[in-house]
FITI-476019 format. One line per 2 residues: number of its first residue (from 0); for each residue x negated, y negated, z of N, C-alpha, C. Coordinates in pm, whole numbers, plus 50000, padded with zeros to 5 digits. Each point is the difference from the previous one (the first is absolute). Layout:
<rs>
NUM	X/Y/Z/X/Y/Z/X/Y/Z  ...
</rs>
This chain:
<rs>
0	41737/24200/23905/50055/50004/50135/50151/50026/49992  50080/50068/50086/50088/50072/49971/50133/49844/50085
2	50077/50026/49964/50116/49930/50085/50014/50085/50100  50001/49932/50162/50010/50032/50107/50126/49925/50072
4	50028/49897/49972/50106/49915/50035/50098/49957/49893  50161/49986/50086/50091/49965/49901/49941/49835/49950
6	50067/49897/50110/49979/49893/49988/49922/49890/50105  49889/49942/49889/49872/49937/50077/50015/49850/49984
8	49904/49954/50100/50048/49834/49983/49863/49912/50032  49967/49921/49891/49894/49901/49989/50095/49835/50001
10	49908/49956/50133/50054/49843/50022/49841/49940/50007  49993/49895/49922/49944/49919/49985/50004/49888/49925
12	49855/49865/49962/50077/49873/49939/50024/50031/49898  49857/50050/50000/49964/50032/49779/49951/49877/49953
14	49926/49886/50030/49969/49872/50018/49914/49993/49996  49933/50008/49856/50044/50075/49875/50003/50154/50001
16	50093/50093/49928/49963/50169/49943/49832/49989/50023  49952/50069/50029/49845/50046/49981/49957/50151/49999
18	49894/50028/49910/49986/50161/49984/50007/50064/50114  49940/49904/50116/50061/50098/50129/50127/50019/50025
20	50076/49942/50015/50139/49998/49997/50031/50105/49920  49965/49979/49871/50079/50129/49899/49908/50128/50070
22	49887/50006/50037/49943/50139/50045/50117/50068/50097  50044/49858/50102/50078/50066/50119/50129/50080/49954
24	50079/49922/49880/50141/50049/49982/49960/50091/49898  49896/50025/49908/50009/50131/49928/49969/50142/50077
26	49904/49938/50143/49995/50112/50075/50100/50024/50061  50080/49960/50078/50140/50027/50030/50088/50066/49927
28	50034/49936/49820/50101/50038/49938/49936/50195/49951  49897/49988/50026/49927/50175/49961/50094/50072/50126
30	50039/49946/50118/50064/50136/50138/50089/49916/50014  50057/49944/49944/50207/50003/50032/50058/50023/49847
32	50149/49968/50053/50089/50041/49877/50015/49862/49991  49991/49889/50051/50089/49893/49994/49895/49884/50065
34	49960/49879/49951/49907/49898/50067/50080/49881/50017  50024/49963/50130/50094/49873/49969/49851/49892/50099
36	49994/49834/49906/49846/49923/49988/50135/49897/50030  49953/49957/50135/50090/49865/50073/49883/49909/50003
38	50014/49889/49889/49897/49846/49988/50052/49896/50059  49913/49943/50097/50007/49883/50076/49911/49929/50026
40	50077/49878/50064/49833/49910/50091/50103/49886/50046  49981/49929/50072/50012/49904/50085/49964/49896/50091
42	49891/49922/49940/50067/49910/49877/49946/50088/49879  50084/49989/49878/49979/50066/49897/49902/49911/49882
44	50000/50020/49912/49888/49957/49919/50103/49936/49913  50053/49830/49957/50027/49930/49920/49955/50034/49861
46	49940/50010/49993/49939/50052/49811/50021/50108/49976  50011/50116/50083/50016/50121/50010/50082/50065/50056
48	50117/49968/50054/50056/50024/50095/50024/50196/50004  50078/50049/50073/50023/50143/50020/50092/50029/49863
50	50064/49976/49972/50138/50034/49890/49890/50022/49876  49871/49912/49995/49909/50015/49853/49933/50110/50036
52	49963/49950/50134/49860/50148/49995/50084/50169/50004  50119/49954/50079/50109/50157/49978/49950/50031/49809
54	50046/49883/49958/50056/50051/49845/49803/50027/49915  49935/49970/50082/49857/50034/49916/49976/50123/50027
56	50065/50077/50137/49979/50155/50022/50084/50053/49924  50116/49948/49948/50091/50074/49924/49941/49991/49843
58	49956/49916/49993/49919/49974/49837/49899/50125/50001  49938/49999/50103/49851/50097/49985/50023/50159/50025
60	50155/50011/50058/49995/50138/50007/50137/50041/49889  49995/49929/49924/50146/50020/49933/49909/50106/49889
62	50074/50109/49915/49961/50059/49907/50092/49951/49832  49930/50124/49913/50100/49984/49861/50139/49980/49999
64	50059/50079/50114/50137/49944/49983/50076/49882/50119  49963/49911/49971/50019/49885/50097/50138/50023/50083
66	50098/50079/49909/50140/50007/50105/50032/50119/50078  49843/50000/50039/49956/50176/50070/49943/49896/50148
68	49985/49899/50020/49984/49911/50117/49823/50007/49989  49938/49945/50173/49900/50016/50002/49966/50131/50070
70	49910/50117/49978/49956/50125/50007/49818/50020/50007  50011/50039/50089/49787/50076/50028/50035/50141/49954
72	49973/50038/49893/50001/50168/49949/50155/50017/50002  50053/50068/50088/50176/50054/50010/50024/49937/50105
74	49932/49909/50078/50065/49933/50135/50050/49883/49960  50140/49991/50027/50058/49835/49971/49953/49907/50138
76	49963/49854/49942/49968/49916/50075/50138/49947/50010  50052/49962/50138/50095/49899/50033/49933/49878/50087
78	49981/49917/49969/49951/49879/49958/50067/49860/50038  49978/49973/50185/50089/49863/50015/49945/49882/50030
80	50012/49914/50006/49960/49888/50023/50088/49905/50089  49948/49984/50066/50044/49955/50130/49970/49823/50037
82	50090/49934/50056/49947/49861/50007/50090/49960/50171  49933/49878/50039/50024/49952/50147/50155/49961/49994
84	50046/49923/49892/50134/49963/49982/50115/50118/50003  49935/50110/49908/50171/50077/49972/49935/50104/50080
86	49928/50044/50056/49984/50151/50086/49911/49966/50131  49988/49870/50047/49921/49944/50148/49869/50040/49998
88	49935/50032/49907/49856/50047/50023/49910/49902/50117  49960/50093/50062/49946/49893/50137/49905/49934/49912
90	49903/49918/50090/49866/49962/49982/49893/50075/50019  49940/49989/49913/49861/50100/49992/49941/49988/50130
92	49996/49902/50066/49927/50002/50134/50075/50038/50136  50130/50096/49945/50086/49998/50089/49959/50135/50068
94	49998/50090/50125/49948/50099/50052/50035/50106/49942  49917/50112/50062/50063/50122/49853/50103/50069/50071
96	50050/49987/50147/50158/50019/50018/50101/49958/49907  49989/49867/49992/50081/49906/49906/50002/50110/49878
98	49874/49946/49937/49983/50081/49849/50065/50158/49963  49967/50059/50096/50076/50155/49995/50115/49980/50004
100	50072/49954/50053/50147/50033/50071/50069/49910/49888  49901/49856/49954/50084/50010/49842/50004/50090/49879
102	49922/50076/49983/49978/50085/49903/50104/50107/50029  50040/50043/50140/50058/50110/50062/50136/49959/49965
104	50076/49856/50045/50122/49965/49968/50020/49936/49837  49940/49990/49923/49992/50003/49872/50003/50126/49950
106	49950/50087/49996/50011/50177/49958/50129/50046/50069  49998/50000/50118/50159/49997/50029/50118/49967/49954
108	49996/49865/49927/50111/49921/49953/50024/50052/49834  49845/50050/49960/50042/50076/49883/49996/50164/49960
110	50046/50000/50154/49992/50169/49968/49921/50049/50001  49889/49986/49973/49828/50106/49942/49927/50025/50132
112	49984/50147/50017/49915/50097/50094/49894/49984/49985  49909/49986/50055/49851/49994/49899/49912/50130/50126
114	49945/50083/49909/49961/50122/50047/49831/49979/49997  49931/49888/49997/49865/49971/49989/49953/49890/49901
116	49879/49892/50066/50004/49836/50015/49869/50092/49966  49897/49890/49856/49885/49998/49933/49961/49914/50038
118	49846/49945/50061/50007/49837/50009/49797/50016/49960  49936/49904/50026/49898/49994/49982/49962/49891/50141
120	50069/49996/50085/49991/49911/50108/49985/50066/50129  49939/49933/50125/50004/50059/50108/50169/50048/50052
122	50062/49853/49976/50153/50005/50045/50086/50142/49980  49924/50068/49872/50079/50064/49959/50046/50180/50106
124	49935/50000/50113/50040/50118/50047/50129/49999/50105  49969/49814/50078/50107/49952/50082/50137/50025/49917
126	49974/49921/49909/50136/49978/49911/50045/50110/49986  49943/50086/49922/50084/50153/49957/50028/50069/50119
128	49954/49976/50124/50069/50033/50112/50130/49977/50057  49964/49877/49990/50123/49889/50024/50147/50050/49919
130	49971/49998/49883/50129/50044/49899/50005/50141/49992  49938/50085/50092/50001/50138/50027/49961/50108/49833
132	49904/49980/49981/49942/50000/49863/49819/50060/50025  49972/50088/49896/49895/50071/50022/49879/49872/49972
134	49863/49976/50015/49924/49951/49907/49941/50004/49934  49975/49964/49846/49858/50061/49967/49894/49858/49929
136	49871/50000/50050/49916/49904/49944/49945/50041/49888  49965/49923/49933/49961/49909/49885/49902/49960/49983
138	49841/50033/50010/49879/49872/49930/50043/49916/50139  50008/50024/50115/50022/49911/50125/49894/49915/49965
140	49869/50015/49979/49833/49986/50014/49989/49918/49903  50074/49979/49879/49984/49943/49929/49879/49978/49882
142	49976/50156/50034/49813/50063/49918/50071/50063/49874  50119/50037/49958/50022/50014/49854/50025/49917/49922
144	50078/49885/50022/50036/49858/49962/49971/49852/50083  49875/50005/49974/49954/49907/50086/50055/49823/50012
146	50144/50002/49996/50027/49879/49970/50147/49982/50115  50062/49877/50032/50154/49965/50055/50027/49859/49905
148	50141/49999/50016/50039/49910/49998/49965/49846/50020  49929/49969/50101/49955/49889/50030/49874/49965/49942
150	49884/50125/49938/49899/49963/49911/50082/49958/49871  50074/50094/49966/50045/49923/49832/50066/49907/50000
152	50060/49925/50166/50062/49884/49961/49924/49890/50039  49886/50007/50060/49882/49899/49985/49927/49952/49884
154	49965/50150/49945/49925/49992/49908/50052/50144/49890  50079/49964/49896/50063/50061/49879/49872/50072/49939
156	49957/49916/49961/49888/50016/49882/49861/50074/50041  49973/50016/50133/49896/50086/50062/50023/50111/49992
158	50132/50055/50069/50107/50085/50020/50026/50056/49898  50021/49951/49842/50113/50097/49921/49966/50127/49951
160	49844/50000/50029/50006/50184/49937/50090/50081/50137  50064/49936/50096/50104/50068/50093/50143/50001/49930
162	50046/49956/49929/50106/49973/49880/50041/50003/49967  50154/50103/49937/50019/50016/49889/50007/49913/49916
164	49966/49982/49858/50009/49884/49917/50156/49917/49949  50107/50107/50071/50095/49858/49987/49985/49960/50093
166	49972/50043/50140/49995/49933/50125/49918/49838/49987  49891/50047/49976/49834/49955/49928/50063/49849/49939
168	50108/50047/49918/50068/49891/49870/50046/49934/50112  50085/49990/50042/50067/49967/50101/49982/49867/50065
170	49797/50059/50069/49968/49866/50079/49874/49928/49886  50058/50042/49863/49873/49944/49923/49882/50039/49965
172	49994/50109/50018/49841/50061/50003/49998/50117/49948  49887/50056/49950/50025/50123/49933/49893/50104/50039
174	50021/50156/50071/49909/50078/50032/49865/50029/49910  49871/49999/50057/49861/50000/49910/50040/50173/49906
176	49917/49991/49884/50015/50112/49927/49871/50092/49981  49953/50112/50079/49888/50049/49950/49959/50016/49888
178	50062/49999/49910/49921/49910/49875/50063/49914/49930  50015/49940/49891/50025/49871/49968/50125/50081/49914
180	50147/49906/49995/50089/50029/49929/50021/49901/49895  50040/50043/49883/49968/49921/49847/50112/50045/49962
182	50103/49894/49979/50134/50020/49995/50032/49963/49782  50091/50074/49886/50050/49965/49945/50125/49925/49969
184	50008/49939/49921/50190/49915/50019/50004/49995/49872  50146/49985/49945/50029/49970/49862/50136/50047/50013
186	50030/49963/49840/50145/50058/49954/49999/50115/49992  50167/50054/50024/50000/50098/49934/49967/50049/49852
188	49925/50123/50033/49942/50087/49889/49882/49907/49938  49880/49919/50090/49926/49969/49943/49865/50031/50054
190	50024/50117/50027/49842/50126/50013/49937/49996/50143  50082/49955/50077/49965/50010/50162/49956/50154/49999
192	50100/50070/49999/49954/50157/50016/49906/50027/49976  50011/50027/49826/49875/50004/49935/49876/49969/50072
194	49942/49906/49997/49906/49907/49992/49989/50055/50162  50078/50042/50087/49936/50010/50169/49960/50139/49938
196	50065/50042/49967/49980/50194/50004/49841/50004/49911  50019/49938/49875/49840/49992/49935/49881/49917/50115
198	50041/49942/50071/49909/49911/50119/49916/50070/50067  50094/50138/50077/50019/50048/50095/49903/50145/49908
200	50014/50019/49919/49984/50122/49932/49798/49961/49931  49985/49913/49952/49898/49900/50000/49916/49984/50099
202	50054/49954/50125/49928/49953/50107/50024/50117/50112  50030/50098/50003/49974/50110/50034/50079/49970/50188
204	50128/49953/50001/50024/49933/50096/50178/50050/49971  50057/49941/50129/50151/50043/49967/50063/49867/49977
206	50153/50017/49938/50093/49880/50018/50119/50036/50044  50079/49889/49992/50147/50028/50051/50104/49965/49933
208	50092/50066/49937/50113/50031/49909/50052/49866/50061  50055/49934/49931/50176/49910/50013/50088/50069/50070
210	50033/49972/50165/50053/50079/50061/50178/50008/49944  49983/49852/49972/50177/49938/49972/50068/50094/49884
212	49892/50021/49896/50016/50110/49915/50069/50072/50049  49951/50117/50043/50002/50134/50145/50138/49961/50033
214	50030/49902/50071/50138/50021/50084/50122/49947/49903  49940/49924/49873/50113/50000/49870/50038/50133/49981
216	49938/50062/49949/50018/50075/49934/50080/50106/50109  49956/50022/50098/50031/50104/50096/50162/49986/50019
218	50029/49841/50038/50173/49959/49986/50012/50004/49872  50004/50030/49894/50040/49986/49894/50040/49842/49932
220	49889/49941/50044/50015/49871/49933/50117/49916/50116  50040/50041/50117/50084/49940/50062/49938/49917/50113
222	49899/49952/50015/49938/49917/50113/50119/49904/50066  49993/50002/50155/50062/49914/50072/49875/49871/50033
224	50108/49894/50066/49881/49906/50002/49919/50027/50119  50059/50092/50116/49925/50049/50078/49862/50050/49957
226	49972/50080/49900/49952/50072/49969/49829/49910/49939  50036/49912/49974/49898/49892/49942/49884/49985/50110
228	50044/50013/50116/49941/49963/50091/49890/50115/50061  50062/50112/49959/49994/50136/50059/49894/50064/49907
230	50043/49965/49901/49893/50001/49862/49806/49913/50009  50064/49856/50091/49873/49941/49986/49917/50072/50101
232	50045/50055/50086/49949/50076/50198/49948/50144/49927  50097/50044/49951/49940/50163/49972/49859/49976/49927
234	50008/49889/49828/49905/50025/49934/49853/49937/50110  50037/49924/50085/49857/49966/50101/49958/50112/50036
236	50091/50080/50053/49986/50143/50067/49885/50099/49947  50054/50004/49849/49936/50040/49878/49872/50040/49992
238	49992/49833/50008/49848/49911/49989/49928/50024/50081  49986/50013/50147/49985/50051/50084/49973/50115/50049
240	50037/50080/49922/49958/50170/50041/49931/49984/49858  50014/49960/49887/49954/50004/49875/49836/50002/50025
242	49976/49858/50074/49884/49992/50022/49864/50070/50077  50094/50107/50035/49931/50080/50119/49932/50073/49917
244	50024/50063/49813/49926/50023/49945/49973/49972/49874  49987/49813/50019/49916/49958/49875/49859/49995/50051
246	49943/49952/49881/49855/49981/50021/49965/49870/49936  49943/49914/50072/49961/49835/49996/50118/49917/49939
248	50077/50070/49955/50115/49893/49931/50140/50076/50004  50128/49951/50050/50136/50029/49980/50091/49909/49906
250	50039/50101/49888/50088/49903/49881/50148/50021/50061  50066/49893/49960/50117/49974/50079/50111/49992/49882
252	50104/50020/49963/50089/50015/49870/50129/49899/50096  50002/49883/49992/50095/49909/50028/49965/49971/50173
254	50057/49906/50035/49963/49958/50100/50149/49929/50121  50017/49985/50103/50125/49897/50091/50072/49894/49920
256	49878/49934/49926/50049/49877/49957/50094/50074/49899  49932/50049/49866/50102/50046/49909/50120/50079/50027
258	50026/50063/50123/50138/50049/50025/50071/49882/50061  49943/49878/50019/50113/49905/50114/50008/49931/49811
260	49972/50021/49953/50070/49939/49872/50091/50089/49938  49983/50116/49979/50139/50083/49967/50081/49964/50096
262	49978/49960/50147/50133/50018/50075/50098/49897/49960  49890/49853/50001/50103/49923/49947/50081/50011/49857
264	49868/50084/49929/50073/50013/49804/50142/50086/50060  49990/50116/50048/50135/50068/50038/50107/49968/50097
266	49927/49960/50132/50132/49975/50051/49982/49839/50062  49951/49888/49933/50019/49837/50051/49965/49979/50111
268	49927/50110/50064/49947/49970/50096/49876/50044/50059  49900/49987/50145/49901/50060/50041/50001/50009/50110
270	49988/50139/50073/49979/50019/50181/49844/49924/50030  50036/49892/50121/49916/49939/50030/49893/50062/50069
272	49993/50132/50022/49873/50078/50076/49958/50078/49830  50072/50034/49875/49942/49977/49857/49903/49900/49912
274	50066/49866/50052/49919/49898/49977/49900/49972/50090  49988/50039/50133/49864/49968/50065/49906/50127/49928
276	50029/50114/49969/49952/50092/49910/49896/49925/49880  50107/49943/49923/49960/49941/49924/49873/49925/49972
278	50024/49916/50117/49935/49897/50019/49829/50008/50064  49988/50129/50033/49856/50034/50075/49960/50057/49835
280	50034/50024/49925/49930/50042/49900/49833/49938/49914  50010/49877/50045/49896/49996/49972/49885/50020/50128
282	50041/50036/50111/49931/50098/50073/49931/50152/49974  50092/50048/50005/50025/50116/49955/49946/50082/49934
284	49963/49896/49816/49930/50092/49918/49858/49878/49986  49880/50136/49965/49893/49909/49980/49956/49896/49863
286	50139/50082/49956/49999/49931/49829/50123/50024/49931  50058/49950/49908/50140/49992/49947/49989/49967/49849
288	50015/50150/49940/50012/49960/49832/50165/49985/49960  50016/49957/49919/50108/49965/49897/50004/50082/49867
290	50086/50090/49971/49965/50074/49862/50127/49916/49873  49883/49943/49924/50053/49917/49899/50156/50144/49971
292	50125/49949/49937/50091/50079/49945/50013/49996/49861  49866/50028/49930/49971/50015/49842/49992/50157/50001
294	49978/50050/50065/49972/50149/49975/50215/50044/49896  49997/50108/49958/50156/50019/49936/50063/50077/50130
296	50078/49931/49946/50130/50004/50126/50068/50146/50001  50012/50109/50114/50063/50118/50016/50098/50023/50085
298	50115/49971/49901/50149/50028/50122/49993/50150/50015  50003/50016/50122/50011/50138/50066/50119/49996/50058
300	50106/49947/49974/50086/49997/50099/50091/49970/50105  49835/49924/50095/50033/49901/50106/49970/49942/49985
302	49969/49922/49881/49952/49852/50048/50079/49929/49862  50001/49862/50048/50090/49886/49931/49975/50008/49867
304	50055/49902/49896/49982/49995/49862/49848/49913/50017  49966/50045/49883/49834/49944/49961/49977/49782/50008
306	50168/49982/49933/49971/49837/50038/49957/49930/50127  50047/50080/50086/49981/49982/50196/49831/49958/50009
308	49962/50087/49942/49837/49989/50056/49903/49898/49996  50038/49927/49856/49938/49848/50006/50037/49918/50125
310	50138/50032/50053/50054/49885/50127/49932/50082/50135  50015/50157/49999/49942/50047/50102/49845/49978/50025
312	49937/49955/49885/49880/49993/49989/49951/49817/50081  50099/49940/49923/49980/49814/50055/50032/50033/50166
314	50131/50053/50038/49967/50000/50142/49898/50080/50087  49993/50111/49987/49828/49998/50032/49920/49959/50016
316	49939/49918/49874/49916/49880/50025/50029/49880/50077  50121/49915/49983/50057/49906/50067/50030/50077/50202
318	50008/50122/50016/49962/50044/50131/49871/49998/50041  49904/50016/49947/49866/49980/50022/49919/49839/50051
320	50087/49989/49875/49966/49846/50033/50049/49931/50105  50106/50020/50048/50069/49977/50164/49929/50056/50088
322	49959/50138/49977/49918/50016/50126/49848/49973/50028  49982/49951/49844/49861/49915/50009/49940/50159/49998
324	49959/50107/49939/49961/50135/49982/49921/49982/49823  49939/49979/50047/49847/50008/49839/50019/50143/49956
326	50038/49992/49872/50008/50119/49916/49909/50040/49916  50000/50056/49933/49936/50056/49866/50112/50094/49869
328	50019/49916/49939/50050/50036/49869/49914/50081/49928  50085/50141/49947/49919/50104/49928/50047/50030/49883
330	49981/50022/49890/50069/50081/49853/49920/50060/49923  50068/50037/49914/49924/50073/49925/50031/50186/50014
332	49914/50055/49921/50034/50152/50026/49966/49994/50160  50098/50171/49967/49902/50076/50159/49856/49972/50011
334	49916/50055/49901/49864/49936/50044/49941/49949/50008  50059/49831/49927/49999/49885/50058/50055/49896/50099
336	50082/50074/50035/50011/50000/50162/49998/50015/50098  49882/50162/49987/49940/50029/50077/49873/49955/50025
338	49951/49986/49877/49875/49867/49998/49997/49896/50077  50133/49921/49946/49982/49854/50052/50030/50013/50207
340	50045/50124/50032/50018/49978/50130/49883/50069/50086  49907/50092/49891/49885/50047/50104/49915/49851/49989
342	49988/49887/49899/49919/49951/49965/50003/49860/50177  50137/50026/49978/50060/49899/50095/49977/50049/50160
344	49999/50123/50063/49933/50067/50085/49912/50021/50046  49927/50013/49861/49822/49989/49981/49963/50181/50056
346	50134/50080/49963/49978/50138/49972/49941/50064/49863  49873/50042/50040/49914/50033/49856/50075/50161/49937
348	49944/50058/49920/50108/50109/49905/49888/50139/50072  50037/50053/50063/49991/50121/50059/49860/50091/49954
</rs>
């Protein structure tokens, strides 16, 4: 779809992001140059308030280069968040005179024209009138994304194949997987790769590379701590289209949890929408091996000196054990560890 408009404007709670939601603003950001996404509510959501759910649209549409902002294809998202204290946001139950004419003297106060309003709501033809603005709907019907806001905040866990999976992380819950995901963990250089790629090659099925890899290497070994976060969202992403063509089983090459432990190994700390990441993991995958780090150690480069891996290896385990996540410890050659994990599957040999 071609850009038809300079600059377009999506207001809503986002309470929580939901795939409908992202349907609305990726269809938008396809016909303008410019998407500016005004988040509110009134009363707002205490656990959630607008300033988080702003920053979960900025998480989900951010790309490889994080200081490139948040972007749908070449359209920059401008991205505000709005609250009753510092910008008067009425009350949600306040009339939609009220409601327009704040949106109208807010866009006013910051300058921005808006040349056409996306909505998925009835409201939405008044309004773009109101602020003298073209309209265009959205899944009004709600027959492509059959879900709102108020189902996933009743009920999370019915809801999350509506989702994205940091969103998903978020309220605790993790989207169903058309087929079962079987995640590896270990130290560095102790045959994760390997051992998915022989899995995958074996079981006649796909896997998914170590995304964190991918974006090391791409900065040249320069990761920000931003980036940790960005790392755990993309490789879900991965996983996710990955699966669209495995067959009965998806191998997984590291997992949320193991990047919220580099974040702290590198930078002393963890983004708390990282650690809810984390923490659905034993959701997530239908099974979780451990690859013993006896295999010989191959510096390629990027990765630490060989002593690291015994300690990278104890925290691993000691993460597991916090999240209460039943493992399976594997060693041995490649094809005894491909053994011991079809045996553990109860995948017979082709």
């Amino acid at each position: 779809m071609s850009q038809t408009f300079t600059t377009g404007l999506v207001v809503g709670k986002f309470w929580p992001p939901h795939r409908g939601h992202q349907l609305l603003l990726e269809t938008a950001a396809a016909q303008v140059a410019e998407l500016v996404v005004l988040v509110y509510a009134n009363p707002d959501s205490p656990a959630h308030p607008a300033s988080l759910r702003a920053d979960w649209l900025r998480m989900l549409y951010r790309g490889d280069d994080g200081s490139a902002g948040p972007h749908i294809g070449r359209t920059p998202l401008r991205i505000f968040a709005l609250s009753a204290t510092a910008d008067g946001v009425p009350p949600d139950a306040a009339d939609d005179t009220t409601q327009r004419e704040f949106v109208r003297q807010w866009l006013t106060r910051q300058g921005i024209t808006i040349e056409v309003v996306f909505s998925s709501e009835a409201y939405g033809p008044g309004f773009a009138e109101y602020i003298g603005a073209a309209h265009v709907a959205v899944d009004e019907a709600r027959q492509r994304v059959p879900v709102s806001g108020t189902l996933v905040r009743n009920n999370s866990a019915a809801y999350a194949q509506y989702l994205h999976p940091l969103v998903a992380a978020q309220l605790g819950v993790s989207p169903p997987a058309p087929v079962p995901r079987v995640v590896f963990l270990g130290a560095e250089s102790s045959g994760k790769s390997t051992l998915c790629a022989a899995l995958a090659d074996a079981c006649a099925t796909a896997w998914v590379p170590e995304y964190g890899r991918t974006l090391h290497e791409q900065k040249n070994g320069q990761l920000d701590y931003d980036d940790l976060l960005y790392i755990a969202r993309r490789h879900a992403e991965l996983e996710d289209e990955a699966a669209a063509q495995a067959h009965d089983v998806l191998f997984c090459d590291t997992n949320a949890a193991t990047t919220a432990l580099y974040s702290y190994y590198y930078f002393h700390r963890c983004d708390p929408a990282l650690q809810a990441m984390a923490a659905v993991c034993g959701q997530r995958y239908a099974h979780t091996f451990v690859c013993a780090p006896t295999v010989p150690f191959e510096q390629d480069g990027w990765r630490g000196p060989e002593a690291l891996r015994s300690f990278q290896h104890g925290m691993i385990l000691m993460q597991l054990d916090y999240f209460g996540i039943p493992f399976t410890l594997v060693e041995g050659t490649v094809a005894e560890r491909v053994a011991q994990v079809r045996a553990v599957l109860g995948i017979s040999e082709q």
